[in-house]
Backbone bond lengths (Angstrom), bond angles and torsions (degrees), N, CA, C in turn:
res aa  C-N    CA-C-N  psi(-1)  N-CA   C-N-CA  omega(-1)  CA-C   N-CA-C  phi
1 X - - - 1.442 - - 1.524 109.48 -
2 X 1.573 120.92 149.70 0.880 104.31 -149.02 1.637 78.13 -132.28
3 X 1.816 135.87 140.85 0.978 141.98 -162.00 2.047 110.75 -111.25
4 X 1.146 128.24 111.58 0.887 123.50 -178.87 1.584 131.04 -85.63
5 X 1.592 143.60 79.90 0.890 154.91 -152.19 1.512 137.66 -110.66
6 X 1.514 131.66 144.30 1.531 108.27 -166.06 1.634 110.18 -114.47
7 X 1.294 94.39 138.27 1.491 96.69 179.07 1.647 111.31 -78.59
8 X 1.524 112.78 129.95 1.007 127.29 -161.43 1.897 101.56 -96.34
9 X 1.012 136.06 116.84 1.150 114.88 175.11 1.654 114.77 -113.86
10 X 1.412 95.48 149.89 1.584 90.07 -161.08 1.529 101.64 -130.29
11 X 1.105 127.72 28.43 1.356 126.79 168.10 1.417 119.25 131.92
12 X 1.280 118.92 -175.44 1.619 128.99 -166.27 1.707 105.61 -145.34
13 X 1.205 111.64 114.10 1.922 124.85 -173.39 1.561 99.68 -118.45
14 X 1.402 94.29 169.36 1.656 111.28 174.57 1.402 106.24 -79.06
15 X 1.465 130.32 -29.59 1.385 119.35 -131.44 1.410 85.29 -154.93
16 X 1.807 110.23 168.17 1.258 120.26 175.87 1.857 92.77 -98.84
17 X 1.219 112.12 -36.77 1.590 83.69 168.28 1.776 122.72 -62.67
18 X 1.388 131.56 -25.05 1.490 120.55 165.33 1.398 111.90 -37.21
19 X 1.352 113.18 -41.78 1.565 100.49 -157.61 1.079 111.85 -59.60
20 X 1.261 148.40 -31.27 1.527 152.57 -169.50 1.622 118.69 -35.69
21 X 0.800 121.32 105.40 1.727 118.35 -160.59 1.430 124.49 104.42
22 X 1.570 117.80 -20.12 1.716 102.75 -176.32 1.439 103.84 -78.19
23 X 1.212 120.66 -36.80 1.937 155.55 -174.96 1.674 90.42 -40.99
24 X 1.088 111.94 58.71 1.598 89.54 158.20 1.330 146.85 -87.59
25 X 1.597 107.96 -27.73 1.161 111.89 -176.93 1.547 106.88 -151.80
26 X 1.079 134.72 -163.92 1.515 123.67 178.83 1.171 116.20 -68.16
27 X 1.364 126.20 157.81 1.446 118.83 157.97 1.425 103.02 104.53
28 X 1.400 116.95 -38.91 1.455 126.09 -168.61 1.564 120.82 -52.19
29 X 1.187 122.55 166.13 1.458 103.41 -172.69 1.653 84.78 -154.88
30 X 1.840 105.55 152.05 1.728 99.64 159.34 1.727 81.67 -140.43
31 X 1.300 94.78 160.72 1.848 108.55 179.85 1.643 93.89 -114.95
32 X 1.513 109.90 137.62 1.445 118.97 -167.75 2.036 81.78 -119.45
33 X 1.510 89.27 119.87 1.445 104.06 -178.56 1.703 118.77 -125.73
34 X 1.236 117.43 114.41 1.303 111.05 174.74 1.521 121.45 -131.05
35 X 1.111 96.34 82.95 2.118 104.10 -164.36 1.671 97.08 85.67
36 X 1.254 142.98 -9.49 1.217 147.31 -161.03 1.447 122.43 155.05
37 X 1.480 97.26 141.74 1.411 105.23 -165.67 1.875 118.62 -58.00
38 X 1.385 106.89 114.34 1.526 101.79 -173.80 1.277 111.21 -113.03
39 X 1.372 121.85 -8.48 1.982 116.05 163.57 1.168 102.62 -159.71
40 X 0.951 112.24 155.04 1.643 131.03 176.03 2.025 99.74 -110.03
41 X 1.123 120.41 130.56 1.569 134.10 -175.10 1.319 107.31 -107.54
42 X 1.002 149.93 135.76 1.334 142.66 -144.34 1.487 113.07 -179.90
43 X 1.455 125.57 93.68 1.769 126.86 179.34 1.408 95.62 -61.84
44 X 1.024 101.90 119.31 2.249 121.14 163.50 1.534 113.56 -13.83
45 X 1.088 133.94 68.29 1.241 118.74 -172.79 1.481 133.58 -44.35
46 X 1.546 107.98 -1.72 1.479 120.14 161.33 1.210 120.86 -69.45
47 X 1.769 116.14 -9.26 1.249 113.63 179.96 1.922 130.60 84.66
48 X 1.564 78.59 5.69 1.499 90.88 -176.52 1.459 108.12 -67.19
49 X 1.850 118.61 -18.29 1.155 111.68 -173.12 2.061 121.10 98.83
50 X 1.237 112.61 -19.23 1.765 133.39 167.27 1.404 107.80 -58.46
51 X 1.133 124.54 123.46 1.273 126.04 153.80 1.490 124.07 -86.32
52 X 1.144 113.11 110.31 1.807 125.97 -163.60 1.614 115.63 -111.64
53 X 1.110 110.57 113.09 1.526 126.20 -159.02 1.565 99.78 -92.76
54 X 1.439 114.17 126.30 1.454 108.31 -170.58 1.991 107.83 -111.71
55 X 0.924 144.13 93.50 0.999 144.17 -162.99 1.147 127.60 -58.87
56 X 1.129 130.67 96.37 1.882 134.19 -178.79 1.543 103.44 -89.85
57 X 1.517 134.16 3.43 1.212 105.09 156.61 1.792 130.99 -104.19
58 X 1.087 114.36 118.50 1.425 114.62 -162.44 1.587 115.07 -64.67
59 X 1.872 107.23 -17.26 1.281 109.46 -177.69 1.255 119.43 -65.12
60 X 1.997 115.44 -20.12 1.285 127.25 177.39 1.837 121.78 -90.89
61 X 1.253 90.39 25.87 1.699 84.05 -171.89 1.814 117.01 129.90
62 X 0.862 125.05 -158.80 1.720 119.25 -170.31 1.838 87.84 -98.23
63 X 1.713 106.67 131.52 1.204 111.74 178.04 1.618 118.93 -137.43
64 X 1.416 119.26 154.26 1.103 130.25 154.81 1.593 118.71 -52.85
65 X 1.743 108.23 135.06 1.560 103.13 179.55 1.784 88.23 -104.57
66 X 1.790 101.94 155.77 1.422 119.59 173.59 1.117 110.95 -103.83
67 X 1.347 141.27 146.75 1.022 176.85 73.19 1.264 122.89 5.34
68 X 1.614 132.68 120.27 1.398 124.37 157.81 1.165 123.63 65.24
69 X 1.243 140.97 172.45 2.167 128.73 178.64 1.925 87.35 -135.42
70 X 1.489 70.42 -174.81 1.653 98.98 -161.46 1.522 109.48 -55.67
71 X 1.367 119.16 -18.16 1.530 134.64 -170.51 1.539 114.81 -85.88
72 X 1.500 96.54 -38.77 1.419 118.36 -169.04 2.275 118.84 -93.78
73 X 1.534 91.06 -18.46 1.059 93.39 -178.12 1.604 111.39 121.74
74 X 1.226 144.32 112.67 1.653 114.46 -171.61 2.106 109.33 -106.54
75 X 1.140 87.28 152.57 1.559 91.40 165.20 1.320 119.80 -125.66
76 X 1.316 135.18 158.39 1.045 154.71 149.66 1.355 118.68 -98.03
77 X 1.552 117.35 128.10 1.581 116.15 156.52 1.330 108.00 -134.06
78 X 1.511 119.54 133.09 1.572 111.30 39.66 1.647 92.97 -122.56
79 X 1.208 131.88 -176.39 1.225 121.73 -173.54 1.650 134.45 -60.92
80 X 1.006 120.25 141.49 1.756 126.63 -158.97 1.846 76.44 -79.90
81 X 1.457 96.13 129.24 2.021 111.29 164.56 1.550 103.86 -132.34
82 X 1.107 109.90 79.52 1.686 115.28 177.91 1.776 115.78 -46.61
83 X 1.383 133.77 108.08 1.321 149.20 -163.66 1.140 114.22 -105.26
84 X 1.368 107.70 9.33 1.691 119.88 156.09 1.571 119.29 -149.26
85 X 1.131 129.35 177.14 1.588 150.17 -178.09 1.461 87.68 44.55
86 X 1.533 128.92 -119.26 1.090 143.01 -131.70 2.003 106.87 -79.57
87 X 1.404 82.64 -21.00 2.214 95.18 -176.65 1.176 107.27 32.31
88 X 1.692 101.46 48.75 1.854 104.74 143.46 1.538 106.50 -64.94
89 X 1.610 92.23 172.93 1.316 128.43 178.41 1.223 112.65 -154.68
90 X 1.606 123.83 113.79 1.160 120.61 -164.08 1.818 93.98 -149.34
91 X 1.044 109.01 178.20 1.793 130.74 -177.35 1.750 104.31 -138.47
92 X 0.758 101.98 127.94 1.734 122.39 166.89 1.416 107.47 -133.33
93 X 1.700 87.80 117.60 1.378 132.73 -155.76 1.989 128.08 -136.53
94 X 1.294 106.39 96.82 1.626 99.22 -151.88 1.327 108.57 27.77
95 X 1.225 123.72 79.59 1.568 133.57 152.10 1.684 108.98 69.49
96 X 1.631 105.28 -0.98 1.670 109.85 163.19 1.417 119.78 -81.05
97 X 1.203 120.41 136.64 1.603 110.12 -177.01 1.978 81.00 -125.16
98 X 1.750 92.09 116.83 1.380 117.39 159.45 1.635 119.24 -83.09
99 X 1.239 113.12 113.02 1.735 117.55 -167.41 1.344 96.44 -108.61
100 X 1.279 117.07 122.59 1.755 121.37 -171.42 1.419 99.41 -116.00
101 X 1.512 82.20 153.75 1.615 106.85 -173.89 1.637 115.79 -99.05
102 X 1.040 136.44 -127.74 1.249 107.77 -174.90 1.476 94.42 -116.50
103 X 1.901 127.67 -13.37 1.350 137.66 -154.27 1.330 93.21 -127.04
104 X 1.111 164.11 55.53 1.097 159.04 -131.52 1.896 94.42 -145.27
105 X 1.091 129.87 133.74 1.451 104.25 -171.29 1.633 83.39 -152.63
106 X 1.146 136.98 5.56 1.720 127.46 164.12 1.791 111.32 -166.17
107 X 1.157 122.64 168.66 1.207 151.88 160.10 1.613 119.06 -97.69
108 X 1.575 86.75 144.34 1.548 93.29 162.19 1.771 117.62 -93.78
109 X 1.004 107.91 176.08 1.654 112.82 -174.50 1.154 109.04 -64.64
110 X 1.176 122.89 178.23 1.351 115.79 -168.73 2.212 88.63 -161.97
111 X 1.065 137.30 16.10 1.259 141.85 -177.34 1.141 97.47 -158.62
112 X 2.006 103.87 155.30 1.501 121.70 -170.02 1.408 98.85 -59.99
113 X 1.358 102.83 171.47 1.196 118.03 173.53 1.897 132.51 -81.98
114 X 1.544 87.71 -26.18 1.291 88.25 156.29 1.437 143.82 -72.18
115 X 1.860 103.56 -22.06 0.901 131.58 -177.77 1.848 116.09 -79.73
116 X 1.427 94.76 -20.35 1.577 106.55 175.76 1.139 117.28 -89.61
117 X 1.581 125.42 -10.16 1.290 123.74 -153.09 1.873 81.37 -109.28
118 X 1.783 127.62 -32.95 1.185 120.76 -178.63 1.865 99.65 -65.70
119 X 1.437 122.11 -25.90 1.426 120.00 -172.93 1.458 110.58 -59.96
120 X 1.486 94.06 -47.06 1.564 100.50 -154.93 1.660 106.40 -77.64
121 X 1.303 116.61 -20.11 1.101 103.41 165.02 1.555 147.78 -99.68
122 X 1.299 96.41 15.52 1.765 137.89 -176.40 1.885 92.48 -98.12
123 X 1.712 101.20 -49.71 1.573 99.69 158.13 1.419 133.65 -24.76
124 X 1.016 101.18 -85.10 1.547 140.31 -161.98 1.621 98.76 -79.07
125 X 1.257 123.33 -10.37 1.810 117.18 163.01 1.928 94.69 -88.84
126 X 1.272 141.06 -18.13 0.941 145.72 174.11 1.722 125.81 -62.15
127 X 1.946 92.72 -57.72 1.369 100.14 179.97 1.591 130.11 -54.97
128 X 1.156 138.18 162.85 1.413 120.47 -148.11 2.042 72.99 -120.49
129 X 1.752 88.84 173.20 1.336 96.21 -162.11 1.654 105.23 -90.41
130 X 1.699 104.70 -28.64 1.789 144.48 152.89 0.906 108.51 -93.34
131 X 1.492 99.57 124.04 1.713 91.61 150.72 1.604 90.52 118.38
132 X 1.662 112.58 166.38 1.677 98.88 135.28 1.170 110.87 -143.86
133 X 0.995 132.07 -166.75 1.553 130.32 -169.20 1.928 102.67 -155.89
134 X 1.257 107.05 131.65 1.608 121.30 -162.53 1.802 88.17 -62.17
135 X 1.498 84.54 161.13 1.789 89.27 170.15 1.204 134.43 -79.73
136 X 1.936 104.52 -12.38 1.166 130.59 -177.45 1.986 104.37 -60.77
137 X 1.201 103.84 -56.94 0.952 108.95 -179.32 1.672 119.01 -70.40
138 X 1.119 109.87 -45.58 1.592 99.14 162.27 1.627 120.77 -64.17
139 X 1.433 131.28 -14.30 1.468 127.25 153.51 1.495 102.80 -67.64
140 X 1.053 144.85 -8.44 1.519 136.78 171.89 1.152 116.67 -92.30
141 X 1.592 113.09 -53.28 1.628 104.14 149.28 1.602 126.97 -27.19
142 X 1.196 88.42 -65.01 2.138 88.71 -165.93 1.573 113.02 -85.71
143 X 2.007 107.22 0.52 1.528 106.53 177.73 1.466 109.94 59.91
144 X 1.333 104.80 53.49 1.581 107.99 -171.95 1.705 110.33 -133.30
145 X 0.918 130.89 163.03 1.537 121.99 179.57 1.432 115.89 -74.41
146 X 1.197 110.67 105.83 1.983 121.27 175.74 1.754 107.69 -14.38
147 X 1.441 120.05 -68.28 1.259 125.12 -173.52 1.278 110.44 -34.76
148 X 1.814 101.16 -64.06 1.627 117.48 -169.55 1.720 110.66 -42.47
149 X 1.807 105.53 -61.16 0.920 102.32 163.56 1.671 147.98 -34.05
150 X 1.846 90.85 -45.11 1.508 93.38 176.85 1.322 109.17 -63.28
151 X 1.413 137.56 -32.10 1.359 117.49 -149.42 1.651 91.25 -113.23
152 X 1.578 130.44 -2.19 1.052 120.65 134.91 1.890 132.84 -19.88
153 X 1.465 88.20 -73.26 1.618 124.22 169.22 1.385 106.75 -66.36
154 X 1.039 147.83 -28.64 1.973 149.84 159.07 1.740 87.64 -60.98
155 X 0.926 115.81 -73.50 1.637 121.70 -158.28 1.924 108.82 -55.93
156 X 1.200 115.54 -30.00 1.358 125.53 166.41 0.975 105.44 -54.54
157 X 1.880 119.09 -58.46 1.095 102.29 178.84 1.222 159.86 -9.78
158 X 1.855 88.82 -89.74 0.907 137.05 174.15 1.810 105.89 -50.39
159 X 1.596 124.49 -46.50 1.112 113.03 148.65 1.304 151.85 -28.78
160 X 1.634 102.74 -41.56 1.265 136.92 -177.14 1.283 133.29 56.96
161 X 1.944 96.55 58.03 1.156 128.53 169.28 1.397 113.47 -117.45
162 X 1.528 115.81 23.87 1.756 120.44 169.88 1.820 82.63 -175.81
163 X 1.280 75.15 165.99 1.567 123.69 -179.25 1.382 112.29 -104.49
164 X 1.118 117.87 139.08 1.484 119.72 142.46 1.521 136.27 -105.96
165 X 1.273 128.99 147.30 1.252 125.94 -169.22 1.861 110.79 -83.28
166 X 1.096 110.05 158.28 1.594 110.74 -167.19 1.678 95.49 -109.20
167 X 1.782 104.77 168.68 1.237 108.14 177.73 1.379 119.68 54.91
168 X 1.785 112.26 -142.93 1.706 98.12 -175.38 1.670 114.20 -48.06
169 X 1.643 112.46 -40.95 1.604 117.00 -178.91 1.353 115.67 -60.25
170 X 1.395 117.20 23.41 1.313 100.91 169.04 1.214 120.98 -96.26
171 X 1.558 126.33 154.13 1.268 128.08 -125.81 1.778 136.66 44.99
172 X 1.101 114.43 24.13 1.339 126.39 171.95 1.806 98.15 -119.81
173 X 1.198 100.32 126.71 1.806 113.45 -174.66 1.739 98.84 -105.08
174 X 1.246 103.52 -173.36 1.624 126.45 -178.91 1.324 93.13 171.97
175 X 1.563 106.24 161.64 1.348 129.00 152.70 1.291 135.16 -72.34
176 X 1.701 111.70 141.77 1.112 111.18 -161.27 2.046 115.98 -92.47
């Protein structure tokens, strides 16, 4: 089962010591900014109560890229898989935080519909005719948000104007 949740955002500090106090309850979020966004702070949205620091700078180690600001909605890619205490797994998604269960195998949309139908076909001039190519990388192509993209590429599918690849290739599309 898959839990649908909102990211609460509660402000923007210099430092990981500022954050102390915005953290109230789950869901909450503060962005630690210094000339550029360098962590995202984030209470466990499982509710365990952990405050879990998600790293957007890549110069410090393997990182999450951000998406969008506090006005606009924020994203994270690629998905937060917590590898200690509570070993959530969740997606933050225009300001949705997707909390997965252990069977969880898709999402619903999360953008208008008009706006999906301009994706999917900005998509689908992408997908190769051989081959497939992850969605990750076609959201880098079109500078678009990974998620959006993916379920761009789910919805083709499901049309059955692409493919998806099985096993490790999953999430890598092609044309059908």
């Amino acid at each position: 089962m898959m839990r649908n949740l909102r990211l609460h955002f509660c402000g923007t500090v210099a430092s990981r010591t500022d954050v102390a106090g915005h953290l109230k309850s789950s869901c909450d979020a503060v962005l630690i900014e210094r000339g550029r966004p360098r962590m995202l702070v984030l209470a466990c949205p499982c509710g365990c109560g952990e405050e879990f620091p998600i790293n957007l700078d890549p110069r410090t180690g393997p990182a999450w890229r951000l998406y969008g600001n506090p006005g606009s909605g924020l994203t994270v890619f690629p998905s937060v898989w917590r590898e200690s205490g509570c070993r959530s797994h969740y997606i933050i998604w225009r300001d949705k935080i997707l909390l997965f269960g252990r069977d969880d195998e898709d999402m619903d949309a999360s953008i208008q519909d008009s706006e999906m139908s301009r994706l999917m076909e900005s998509v689908r001039k992408l997908l190769p005719q051989y081959g497939l190519i992850s969605f990750s990388d076609v959201a880098d192509q079109l500078n678009e948000i990974p998620w959006d993209v993916l379920m761009a590429c789910r919805r083709l599918v499901r049309a059955r104007f692409a493919r998806e690849g099985t096993g490790k290739q999953r999430g890598s599309f092609g044309l059908l």
